[in-house]
Structures are given as structure tokens and as C-alpha cells.
N, CA, C and O of each residue as an XYZ file, in Angstrom:
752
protein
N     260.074     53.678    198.878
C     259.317     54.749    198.249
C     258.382     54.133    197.204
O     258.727     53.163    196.528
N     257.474     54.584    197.119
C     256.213     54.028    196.140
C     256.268     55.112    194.828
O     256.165     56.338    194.786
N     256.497     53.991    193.686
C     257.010     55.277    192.625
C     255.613     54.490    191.808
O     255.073     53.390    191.927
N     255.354     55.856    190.829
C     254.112     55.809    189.692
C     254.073     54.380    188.653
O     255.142     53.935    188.235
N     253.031     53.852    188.361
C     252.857     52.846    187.874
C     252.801     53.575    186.048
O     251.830     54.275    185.757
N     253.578     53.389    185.301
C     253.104     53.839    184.074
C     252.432     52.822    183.267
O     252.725     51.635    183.127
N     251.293     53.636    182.666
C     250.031     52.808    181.564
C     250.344     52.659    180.508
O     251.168     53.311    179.866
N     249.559     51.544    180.104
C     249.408     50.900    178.832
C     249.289     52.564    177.757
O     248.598     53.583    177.784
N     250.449     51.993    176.884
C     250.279     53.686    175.679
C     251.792     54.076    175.761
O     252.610     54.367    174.889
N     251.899     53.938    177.639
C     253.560     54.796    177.526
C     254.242     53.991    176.888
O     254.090     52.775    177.004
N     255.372     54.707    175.867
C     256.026     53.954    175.206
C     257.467     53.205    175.859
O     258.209     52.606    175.080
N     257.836     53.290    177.476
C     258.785     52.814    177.892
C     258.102     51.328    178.128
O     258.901     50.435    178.408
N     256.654     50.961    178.041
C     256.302     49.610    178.140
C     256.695     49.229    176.763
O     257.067     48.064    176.910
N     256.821     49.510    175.593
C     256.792     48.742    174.598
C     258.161     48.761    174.043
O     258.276     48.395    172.874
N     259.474     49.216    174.844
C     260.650     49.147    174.457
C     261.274     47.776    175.335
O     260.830     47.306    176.383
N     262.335     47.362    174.606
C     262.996     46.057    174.821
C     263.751     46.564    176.277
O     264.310     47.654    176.151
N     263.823     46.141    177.207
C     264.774     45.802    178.429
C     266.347     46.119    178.333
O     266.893     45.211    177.705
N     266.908     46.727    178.588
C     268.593     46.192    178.626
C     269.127     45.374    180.016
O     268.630     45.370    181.142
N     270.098     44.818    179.599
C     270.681     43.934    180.929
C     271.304     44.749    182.222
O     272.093     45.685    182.091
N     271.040     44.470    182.932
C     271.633     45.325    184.573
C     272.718     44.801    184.755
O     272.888     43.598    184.557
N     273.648     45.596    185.163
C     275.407     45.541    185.493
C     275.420     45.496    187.133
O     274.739     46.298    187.772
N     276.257     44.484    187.787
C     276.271     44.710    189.226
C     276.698     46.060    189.966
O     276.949     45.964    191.167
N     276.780     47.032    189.489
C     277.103     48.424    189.433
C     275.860     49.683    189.276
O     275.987     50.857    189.623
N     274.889     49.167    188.773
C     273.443     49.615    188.937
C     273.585     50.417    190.164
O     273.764     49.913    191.273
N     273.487     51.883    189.897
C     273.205     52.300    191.255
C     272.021     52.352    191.844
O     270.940     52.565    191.296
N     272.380     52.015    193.754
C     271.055     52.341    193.870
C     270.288     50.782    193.932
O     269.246     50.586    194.556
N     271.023     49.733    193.158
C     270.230     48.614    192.406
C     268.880     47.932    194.455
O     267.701     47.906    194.808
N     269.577     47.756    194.731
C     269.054     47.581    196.200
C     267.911     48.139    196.762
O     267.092     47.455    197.377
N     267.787     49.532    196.562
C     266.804     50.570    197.274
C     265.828     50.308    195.971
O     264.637     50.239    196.274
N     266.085     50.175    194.789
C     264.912     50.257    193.347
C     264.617     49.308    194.015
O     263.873     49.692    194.917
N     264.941     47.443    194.104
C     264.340     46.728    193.936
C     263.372     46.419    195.346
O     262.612     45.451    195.342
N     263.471     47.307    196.518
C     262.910     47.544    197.799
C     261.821     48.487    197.176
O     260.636     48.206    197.356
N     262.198     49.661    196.407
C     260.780     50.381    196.312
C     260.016     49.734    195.008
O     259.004     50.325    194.632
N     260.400     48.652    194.348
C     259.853     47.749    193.430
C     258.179     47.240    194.084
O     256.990     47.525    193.942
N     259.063     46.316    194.857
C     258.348     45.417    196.220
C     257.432     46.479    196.644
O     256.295     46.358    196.187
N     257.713     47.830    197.658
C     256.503     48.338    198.468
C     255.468     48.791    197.198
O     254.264     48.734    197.448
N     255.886     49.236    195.851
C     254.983     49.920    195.077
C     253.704     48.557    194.756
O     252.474     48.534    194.791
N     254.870     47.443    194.419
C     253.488     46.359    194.126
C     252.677     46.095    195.024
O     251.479     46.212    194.769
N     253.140     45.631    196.424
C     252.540     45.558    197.571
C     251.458     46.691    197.915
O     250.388     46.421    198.458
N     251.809     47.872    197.577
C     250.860     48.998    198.107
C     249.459     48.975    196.644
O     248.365     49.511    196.821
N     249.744     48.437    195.651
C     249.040     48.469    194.152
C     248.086     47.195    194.181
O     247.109     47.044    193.448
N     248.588     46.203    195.264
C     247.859     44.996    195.404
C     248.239     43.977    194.226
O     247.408     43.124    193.913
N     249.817     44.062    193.382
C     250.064     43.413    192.595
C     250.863     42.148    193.241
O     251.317     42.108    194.385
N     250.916     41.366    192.485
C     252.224     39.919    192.569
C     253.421     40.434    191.772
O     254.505     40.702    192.292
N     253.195     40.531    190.704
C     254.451     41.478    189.873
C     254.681     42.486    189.575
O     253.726     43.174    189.214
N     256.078     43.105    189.569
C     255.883     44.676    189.105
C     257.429     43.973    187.844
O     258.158     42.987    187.959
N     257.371     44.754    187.071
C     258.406     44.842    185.977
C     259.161     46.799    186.144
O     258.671     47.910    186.351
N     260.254     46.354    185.952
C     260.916     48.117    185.886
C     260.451     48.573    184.897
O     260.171     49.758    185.082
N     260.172     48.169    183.722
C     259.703     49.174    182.408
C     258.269     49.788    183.216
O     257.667     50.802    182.862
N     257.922     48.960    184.308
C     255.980     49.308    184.663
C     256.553     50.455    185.642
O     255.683     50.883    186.401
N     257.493     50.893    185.754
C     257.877     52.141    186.789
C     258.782     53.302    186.026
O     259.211     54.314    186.581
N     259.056     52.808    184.118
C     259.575     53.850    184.036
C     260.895     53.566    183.588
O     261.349     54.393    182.797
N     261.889     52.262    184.000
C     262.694     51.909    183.881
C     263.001     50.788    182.748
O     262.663     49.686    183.179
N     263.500     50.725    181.524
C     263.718     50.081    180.554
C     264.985     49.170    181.035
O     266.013     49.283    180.368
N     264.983     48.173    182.276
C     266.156     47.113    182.233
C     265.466     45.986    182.930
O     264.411     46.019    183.564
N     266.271     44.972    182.688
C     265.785     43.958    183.257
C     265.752     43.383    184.532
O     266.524     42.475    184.842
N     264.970     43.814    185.243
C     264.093     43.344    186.412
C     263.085     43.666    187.086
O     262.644     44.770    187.406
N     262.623     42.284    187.354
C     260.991     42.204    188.146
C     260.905     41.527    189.424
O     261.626     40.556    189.653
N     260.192     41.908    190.154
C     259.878     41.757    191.046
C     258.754     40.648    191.376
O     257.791     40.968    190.679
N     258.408     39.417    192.166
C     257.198     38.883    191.984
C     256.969     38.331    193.596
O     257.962     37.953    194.217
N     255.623     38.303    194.242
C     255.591     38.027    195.285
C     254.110     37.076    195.463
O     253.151     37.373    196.175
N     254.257     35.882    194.602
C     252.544     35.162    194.740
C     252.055     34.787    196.148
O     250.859     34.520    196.265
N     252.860     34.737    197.241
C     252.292     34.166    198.209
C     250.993     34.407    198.527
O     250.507     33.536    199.248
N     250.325     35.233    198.252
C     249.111     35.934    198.498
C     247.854     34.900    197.783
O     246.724     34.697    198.229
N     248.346     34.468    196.808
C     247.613     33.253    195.851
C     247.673     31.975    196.604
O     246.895     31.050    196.372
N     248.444     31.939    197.354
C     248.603     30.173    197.677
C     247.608     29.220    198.384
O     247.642     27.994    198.486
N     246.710     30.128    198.845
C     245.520     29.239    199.177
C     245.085     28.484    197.613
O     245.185     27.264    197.486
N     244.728     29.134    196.774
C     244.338     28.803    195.586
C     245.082     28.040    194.721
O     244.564     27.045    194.213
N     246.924     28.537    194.317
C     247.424     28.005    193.847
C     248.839     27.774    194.397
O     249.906     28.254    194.014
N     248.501     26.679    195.670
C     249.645     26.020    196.227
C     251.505     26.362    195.550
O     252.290     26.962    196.285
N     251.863     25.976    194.406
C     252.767     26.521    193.707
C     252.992     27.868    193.723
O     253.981     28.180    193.060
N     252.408     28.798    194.261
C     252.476     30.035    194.456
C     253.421     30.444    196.150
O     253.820     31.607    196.197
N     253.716     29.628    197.319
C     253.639     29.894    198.446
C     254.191     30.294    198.483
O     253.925     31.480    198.681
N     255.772     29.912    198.350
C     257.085     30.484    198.660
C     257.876     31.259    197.623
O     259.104     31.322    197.572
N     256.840     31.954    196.642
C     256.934     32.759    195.372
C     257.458     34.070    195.611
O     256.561     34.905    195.499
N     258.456     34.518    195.868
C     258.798     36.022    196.107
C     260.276     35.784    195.639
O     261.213     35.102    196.056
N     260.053     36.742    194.472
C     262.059     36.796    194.574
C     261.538     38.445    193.459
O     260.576     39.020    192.950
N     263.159     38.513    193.669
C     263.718     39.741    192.555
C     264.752     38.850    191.795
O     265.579     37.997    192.118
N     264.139     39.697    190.121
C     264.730     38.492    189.229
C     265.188     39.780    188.645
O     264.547     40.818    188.482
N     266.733     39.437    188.293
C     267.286     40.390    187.505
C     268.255     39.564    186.029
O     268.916     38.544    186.225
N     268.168     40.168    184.761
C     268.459     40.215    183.760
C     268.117     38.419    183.457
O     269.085     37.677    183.623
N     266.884     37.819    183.063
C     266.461     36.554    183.872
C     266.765     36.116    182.203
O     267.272     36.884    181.385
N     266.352     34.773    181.934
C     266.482     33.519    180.383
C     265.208     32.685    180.978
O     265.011     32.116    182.052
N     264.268     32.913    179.542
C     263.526     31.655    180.519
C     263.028     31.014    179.101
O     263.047     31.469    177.957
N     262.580     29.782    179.636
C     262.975     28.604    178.083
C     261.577     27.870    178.599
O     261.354     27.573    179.772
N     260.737     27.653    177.548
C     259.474     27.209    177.828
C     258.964     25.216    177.540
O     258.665     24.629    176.501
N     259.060     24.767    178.831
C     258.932     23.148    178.698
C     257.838     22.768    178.363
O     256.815     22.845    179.044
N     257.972     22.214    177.024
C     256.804     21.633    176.263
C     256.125     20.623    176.497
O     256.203     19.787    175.598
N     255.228     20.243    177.683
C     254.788     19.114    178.376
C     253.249     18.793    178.799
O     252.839     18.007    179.653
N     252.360     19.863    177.715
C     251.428     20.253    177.546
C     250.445     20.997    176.796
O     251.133     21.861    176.254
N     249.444     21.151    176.496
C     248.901     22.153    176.296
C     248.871     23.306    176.611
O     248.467     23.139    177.762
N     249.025     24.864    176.465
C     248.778     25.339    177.069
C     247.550     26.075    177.582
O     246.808     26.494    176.694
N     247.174     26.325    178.887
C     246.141     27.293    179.417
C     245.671     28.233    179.602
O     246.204     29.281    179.966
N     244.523     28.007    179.368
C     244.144     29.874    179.191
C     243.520     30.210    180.833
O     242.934     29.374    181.521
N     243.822     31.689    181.253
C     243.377     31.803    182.649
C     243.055     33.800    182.298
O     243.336     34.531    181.349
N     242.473     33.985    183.403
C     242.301     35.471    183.281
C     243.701     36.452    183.903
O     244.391     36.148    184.876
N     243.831     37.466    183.181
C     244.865     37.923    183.459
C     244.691     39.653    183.342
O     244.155     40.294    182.438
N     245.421     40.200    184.737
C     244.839     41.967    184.637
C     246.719     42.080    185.187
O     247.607     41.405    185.707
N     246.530     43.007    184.797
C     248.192     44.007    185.085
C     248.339     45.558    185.653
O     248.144     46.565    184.972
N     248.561     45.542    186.452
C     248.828     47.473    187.350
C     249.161     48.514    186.332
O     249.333     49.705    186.594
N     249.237     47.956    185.125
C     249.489     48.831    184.057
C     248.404     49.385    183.146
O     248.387     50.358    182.391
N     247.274     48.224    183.535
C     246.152     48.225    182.312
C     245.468     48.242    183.886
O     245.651     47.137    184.398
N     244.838     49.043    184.672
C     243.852     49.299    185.372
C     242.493     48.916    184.665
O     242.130     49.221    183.529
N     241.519     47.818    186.075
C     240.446     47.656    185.812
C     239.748     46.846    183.996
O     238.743     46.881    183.285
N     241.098     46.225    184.044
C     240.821     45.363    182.705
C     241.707     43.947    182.861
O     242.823     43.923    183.379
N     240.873     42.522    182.210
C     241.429     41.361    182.352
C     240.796     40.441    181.273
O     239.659     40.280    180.830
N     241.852     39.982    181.075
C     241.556     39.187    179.357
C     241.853     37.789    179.734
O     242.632     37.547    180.655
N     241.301     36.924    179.104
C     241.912     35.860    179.299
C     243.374     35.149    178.062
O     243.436     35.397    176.858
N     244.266     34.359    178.781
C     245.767     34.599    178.384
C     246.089     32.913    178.259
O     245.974     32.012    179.090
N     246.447     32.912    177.138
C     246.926     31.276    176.902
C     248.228     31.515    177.219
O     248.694     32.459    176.581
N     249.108     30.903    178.113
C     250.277     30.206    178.685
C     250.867     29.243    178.590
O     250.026     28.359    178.748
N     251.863     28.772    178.418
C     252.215     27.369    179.291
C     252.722     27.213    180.679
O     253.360     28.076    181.282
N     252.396     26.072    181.127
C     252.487     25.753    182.284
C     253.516     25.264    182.807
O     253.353     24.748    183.913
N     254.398     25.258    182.429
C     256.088     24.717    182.761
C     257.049     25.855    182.046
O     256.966     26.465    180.980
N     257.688     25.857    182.775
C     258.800     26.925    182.102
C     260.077     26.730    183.275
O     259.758     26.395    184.415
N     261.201     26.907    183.004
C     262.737     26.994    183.309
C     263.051     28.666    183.325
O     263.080     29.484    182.405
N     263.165     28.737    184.070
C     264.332     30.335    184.433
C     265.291     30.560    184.993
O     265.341     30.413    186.214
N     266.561     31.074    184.127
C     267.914     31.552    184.749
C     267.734     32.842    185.366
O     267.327     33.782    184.684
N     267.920     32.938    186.228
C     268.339     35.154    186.628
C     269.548     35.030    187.782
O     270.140     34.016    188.152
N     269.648     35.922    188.061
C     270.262     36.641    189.150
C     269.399     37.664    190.247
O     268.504     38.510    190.265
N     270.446     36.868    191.224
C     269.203     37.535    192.477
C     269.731     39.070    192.718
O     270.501     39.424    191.825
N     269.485     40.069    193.741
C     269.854     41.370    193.894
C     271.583     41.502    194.188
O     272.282     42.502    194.026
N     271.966     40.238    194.637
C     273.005     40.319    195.259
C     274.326     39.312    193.487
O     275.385     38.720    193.281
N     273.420     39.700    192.992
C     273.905     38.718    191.624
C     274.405     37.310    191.732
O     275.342     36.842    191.086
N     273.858     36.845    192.397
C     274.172     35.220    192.507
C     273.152     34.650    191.350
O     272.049     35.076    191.009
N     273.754     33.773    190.973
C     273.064     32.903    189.772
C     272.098     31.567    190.146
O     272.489     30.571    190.755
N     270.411     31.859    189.499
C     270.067     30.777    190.101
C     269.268     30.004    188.739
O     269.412     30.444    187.598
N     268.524     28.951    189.008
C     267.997     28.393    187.678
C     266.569     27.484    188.996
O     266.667     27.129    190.171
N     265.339     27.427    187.924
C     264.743     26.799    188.482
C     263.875     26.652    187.711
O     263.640     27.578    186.934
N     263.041     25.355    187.647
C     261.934     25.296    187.093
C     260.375     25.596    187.635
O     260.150     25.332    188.817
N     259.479     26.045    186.954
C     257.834     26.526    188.094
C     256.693     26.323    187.296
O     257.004     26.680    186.160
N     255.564     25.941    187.318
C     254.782     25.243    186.886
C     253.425     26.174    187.123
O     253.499     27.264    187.691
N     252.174     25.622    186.623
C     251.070     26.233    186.979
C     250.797     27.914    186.980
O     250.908     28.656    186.004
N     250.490     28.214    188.075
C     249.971     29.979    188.317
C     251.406     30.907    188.382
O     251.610     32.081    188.071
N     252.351     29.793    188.953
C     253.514     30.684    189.489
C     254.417     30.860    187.495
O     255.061     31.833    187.101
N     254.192     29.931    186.918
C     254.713     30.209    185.989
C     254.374     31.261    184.928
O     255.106     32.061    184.345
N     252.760     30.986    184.823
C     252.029     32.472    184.454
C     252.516     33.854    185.082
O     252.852     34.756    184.316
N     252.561     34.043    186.510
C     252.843     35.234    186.905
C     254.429     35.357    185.736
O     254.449     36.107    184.760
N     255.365     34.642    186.060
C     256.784     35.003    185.446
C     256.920     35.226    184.291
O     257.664     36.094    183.833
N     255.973     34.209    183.434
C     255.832     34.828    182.069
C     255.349     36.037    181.631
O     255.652     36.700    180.639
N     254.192     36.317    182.912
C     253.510     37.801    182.744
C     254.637     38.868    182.886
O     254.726     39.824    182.115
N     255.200     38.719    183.567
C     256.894     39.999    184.056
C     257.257     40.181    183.061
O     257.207     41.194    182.363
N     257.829     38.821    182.818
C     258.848     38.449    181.958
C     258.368     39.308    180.104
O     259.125     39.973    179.397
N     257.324     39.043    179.910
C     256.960     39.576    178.538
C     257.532     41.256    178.705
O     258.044     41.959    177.834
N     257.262     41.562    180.027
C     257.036     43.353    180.268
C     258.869     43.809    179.624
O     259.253     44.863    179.119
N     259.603     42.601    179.904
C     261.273     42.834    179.680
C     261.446     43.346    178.493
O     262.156     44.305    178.190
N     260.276     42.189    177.298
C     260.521     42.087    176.101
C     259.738     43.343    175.528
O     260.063     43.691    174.393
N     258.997     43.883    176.011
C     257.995     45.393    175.501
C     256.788     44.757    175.488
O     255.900     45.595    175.646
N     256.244     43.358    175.339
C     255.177     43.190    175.697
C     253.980     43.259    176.870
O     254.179     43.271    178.085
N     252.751     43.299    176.222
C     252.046     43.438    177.525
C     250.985     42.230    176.924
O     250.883     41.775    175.785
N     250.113     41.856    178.403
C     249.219     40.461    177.760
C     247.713     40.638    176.929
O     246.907     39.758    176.626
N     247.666     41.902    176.719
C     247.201     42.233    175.757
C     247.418     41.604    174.472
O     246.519     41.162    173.757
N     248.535     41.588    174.238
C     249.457     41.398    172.889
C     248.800     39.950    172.858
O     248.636     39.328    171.808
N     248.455     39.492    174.071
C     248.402     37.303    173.803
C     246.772     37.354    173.295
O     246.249     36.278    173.006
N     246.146     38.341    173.212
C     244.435     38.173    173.029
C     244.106     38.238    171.793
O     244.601     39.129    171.103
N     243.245     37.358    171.264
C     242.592     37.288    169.631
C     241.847     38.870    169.239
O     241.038     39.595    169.818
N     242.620     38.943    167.916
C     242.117     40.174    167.283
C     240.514     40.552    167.397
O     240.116     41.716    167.353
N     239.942     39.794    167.497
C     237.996     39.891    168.163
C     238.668     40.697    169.672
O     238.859     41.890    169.910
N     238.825     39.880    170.222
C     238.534     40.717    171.700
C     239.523     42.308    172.254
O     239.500     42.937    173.312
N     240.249     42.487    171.067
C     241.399     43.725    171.191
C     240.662     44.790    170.272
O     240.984     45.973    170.162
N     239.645     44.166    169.652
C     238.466     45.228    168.824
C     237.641     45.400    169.790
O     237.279     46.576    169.735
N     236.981     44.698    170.927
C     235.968     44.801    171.873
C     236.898     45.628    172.814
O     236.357     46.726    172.947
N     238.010     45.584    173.494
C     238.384     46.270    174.473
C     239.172     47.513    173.579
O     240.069     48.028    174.247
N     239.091     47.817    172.862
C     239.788     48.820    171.717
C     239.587     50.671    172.888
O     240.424     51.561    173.041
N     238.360     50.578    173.374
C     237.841     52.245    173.982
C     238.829     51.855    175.321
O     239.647     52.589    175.874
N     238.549     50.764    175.574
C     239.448     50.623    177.379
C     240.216     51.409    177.335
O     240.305     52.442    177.999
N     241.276     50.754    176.043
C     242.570     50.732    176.206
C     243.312     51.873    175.608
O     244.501     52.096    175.837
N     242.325     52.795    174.600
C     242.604     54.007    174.561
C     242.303     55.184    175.810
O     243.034     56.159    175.983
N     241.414     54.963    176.408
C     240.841     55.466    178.152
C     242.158     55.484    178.671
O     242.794     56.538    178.693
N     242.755     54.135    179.204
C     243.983     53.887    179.696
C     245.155     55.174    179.361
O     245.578     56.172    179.945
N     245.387     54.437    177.989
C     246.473     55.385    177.525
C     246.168     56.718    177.683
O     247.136     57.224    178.251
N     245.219     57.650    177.449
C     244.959     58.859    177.713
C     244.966     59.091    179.027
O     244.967     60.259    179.415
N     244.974     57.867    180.080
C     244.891     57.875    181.820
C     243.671     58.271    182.362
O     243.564     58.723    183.502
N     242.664     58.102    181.516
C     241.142     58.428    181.645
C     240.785     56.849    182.304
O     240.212     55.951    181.687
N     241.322     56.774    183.815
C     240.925     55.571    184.577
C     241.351     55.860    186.099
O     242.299     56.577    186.421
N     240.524     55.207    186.952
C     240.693     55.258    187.959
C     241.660     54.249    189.058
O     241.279     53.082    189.137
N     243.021     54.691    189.996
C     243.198     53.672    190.535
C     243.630     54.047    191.733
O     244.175     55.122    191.981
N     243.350     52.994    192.657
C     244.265     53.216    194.157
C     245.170     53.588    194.403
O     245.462     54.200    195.430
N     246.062     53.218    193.231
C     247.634     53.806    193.490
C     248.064     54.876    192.094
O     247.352     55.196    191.142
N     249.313     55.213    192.363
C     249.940     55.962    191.787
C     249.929     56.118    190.673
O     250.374     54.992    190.448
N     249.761     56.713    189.270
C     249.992     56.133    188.155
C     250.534     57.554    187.062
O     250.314     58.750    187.251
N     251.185     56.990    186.075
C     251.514     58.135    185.083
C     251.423     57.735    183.633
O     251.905     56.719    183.134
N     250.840     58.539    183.122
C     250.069     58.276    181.489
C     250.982     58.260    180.678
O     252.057     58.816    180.903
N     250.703     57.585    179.533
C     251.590     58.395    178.078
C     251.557     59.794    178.231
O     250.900     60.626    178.857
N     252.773     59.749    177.205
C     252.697     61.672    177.051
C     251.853     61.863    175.974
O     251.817     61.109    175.001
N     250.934     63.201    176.171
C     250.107     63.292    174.722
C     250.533     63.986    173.748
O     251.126     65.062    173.819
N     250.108     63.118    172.374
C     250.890     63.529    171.801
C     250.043     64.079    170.979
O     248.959     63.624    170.613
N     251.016     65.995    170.414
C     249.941     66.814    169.522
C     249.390     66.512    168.234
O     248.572     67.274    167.718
């Protein structure tokens, strides 16, 4: 089932995550209609807070990138209640970055390029791995959505004054998109 993408404003994006219990009902069919909603939205990641749901897990599927960014190919998992620890082995990079949450807007996003992640897969098996480059950006991008952030939050106070009308548009849901979407509530 393809459930509503909620926008930048709603306040279930800017609340902290709680951890998922192997008892999650349902946990199986969410993280299946996770997958078709991003897939049908044309995303790589979806986060549960971006559907409404305040716990921890995301969904990510880069294969779609891998012409471009090889490290991306075999990129698809469901990451549930994940740890991720950032390897200091560089500078980090700035790249452009848009989210199914913030329709028709993309900022550019300093990252690092190495990072380590613990999660659990749907079936709660425990995995750890390290990912580098584009694929690590996408996870960090999820991954912030756990914490209430969005990559907005990573952009210099100049350019969050320039996109300031977007992102009130957004929140009011005064935007257009292919897929599904549901606004903040307004408030009187």
C-alpha cells in the first residue's frame, strides 16, 4: 500500500525515533509498503517518521544510482533501530541533496564519506557494515530523519534565509507532487 509522504513543518519529522520491538505489529507489511511508497515517489530512502511513524526504521534502495555511483549497486536493505558511528578518514563532502519530504527543493549537504552501521534487518538479525561515498550519504540522509532532523538543518544560515518562502510553501503543502503527500496541521 502506498501511504502519504508527510512535509517538512509536520511535527512527527522533528520528533526523536523510538526503538522497534520484534513484536511490532504488522512490522513486515509497513516495511513492504515502506519500499512500494518510495519506489512509487521515485525516492532511494524513505524514513517512518516521513510516513507518519515516529520509530526507527528506513528503508533505502540506491541501486538506481549505480551507474553513477558504483557503491550504490547492491544498496537495498530495511534498517531497523540502526547505530551508526562516523569514520574520520577525510574531509567531508558537500553534494546536492532533495528529500520526498521537502518537494522540488535541493541544497547542497556536507557529509562524510565513511561511516559504520549497526541495525537489524526485518527479520531482526544483527548486522554491521561499513559504506563509503553516495551510499553513505543516502544512510546518513535516513538516518538524521530517526533523530528529527532533516538536511535542511546541515545548510548555512545564508541559504535557509534564501529558501525561507520554499519551505514555508511546503509546510502549508502549497507544492506540487507525483505522489501522495500530507501537510502539517494548521495551526490557528
Amino acid at each position: 500500500m502506498i501511504l502519504p509522504i508527510y512535509l517538512y513543518g509536520h511535527p512527527v519529522l522533528r520528533k526523536e525515533a523510538e526503538d522497534v520491538e520484534n513484536d511490532y505489529p504488522e512490522l513486515k507489511k509497513l516495511i513492504d509498503d515502506m519500499f512500494e511508497t518510495m519506489y512509487h515517489s521515485d525516492g532511494v530512502g524513505l524514513a517512518a517518521p516521513q510516513v507518519g511513524l515516529p520509530i526507527n526504521i528506513f528503508v533505502i534502495d540506491g541501486s538506481v544510482l549505480a551507474d553513477k555511483f558504483p557503491e550504490c549497486k547492491d544498496l537495498k536493505l530495511a534498517v531497523i533501530n540502526p547505530e551508526l558511528e562516523v569514520i574520520e578518514d577525510g574531509a567531508p563532502v558537500i553534494r546536492e541533496e532533495g528529500c520526498l519530504s521537502l518537494p522540488g527543493l535541493s541544497e547542497p549537504v556536507k557529509r562524510h564519506e565513511h561511516i559504520k552501521l549497526n541495525w537489524l534487518d526485518e527479520d531482526f538479525n544483527e548486522h554491521e557494515q561499513e559504506f563509503t561515498g553516495f551510499a553513505s550519504r543516502i544512510i546518513q540522509h535516513e538516518f538524521d530523519h530517526l533523530l528529527g532532523t532533516v538536511y535542511t538543518d546541515h545548510v548555512s544560515g545564508i541559504r535557509k534565509q534564501m529558501i525561507r518562502t520554499k519551505l514555508n510553501n511546503i509546510a502549508k503543502g502549497k507544492v506540487r507532487c507525483e505522489y501522495r503527500t500530507k501537510a502539517a496541521p494548521k495551526i490557528n
